[in-house]
C-alpha positions in Angstrom: 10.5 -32.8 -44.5 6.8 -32.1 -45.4 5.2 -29.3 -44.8 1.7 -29.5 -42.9 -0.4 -27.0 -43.3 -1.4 -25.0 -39.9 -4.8 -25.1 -39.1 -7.1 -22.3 -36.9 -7.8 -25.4 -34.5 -4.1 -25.7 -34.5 -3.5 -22.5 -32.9 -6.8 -22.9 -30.9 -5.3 -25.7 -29.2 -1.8 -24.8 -29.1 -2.7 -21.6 -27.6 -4.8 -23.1 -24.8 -2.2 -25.7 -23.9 0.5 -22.5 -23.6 -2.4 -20.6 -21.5 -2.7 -23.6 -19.3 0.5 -24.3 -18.9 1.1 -21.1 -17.5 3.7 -20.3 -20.7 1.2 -16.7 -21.2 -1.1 -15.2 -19.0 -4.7 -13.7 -19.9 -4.2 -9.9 -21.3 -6.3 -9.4 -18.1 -4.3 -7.1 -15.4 -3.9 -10.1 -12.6 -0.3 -9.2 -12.0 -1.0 -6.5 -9.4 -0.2 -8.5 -6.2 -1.3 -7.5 -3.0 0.4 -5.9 -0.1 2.0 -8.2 2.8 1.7 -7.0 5.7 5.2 -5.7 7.5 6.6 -7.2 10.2 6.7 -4.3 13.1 3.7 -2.7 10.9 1.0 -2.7 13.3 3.3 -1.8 17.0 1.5 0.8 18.5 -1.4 0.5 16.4 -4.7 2.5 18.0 -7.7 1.2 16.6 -10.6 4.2 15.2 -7.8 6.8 15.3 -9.9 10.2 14.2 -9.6 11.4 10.8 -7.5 15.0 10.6 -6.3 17.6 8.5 -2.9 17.3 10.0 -1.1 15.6 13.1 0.7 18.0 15.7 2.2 21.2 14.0 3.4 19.4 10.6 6.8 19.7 8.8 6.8 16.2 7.4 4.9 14.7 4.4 3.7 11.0 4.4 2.0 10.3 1.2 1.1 7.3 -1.5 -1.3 5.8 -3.0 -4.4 2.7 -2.5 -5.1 0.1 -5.5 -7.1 -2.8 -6.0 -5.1 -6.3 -6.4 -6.2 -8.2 -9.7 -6.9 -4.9 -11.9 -4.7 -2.3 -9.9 -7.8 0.4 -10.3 -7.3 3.4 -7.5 -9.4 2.9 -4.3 -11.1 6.3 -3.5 -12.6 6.8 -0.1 -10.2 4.3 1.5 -9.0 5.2 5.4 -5.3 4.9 6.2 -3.8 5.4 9.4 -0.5 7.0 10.3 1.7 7.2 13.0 5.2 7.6 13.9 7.8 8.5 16.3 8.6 12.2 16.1 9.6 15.1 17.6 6.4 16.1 19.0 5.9 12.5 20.5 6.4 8.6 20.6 4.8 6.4 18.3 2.1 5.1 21.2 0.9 8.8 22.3 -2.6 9.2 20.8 -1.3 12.9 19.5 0.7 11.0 17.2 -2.1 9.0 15.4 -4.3 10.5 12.6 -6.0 9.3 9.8 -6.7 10.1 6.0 -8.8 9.3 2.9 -7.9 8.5 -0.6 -9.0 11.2 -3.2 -10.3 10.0 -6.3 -7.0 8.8 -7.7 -6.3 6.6 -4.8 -3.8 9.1 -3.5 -3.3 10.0 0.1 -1.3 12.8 2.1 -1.2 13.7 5.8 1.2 16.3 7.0 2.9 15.2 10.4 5.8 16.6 12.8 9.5 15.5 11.7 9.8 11.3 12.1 12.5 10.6 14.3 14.9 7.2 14.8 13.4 5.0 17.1 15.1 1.4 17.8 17.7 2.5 15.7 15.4 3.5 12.4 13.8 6.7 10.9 10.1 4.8 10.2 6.7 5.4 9.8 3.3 3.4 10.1 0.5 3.6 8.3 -2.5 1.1 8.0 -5.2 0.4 5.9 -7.8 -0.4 8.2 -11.4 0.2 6.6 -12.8 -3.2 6.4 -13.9 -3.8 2.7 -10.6 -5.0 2.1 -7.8 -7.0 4.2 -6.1 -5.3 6.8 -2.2 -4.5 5.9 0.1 -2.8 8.4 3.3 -1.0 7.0 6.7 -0.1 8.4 8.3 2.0 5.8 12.1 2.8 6.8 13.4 6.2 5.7 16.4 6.5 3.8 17.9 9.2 6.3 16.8 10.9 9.4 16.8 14.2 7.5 14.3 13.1 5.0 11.1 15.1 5.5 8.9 13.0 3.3 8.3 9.2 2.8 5.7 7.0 0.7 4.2 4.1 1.1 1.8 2.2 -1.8 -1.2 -0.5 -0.5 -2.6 -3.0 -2.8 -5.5 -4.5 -1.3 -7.4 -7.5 -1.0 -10.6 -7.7 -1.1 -11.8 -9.2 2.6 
């Protein structure tokens, strides 16, 4: 069998076909999907909830962290909203509610009283709410009632 010789057009071509195909993907970062929404997410939801330094007399950490989809680049400055059922109240009281900021890494944290089952579940919710990007509700279920942390990680959309 012959041999033909390979040619820089050769790969050019070959390479593009692969690319548009869908065989490789651009060394660009576009794999960072977005955040769905949660169903149950946005129950209870209160709309401007203040920003604070802590909700009712603490105990529990809710923390995690705010990227752009495409590039996956932190989001500094971003609010998120928690709330919860816990031992200092339901999920709907507005004593429950408070809101945070990403620091400069993307990262949030908000101390809050102990999350307690409701229907059933140890959960939390948190939402991202600020309006450069899409809205995304979460309804993170603990592993165990006893756990007195629990993350929860947005990718957002731009809106």
């Amino acid at each position: 069998m012959p041999q033909l010789p390979i040619r820089r057009r050769h790969l050019i071509a070959a390479g593009g076909a692969a690319l548009a195909l869908g065989l490789i993907s651009p060394l660009a970062a576009q794999s960072v999907t977005p955040t769905r929404t949660m169903r149950g997410g946005a129950n209870n939801y209160r709309p401007g909830a203040p920003i604070v330094d802590r909700i009712g007399g603490g105990g529990f950490w809710m923390s995690g962290t705010v990227r752009r989809a495409g590039d996956g680049a932190p989001l500094a400055g971003q609010r998120i909203q928690i709330w919860a059922h816990t031992t200092e109240g339901h999920e709907r009281d507005p004593q429950s509610h408070g809101a945070t900021l990403t620091d400069e890494n993307g990262m949030f944290r908000l101390e809050m009283p102990q999350i307690v089952p409701a229907f059933g579940q140890p959960h939390g919710h948190l939402a991202y709410d600020s309006g450069d990007y899409e809205t995304v509700f979460l309804r993170p279920v603990m592993g165990s009632a006893r756990d007195t942390s629990l993350e929860a990680h947005f990718v957002l959309q731009p809106a």
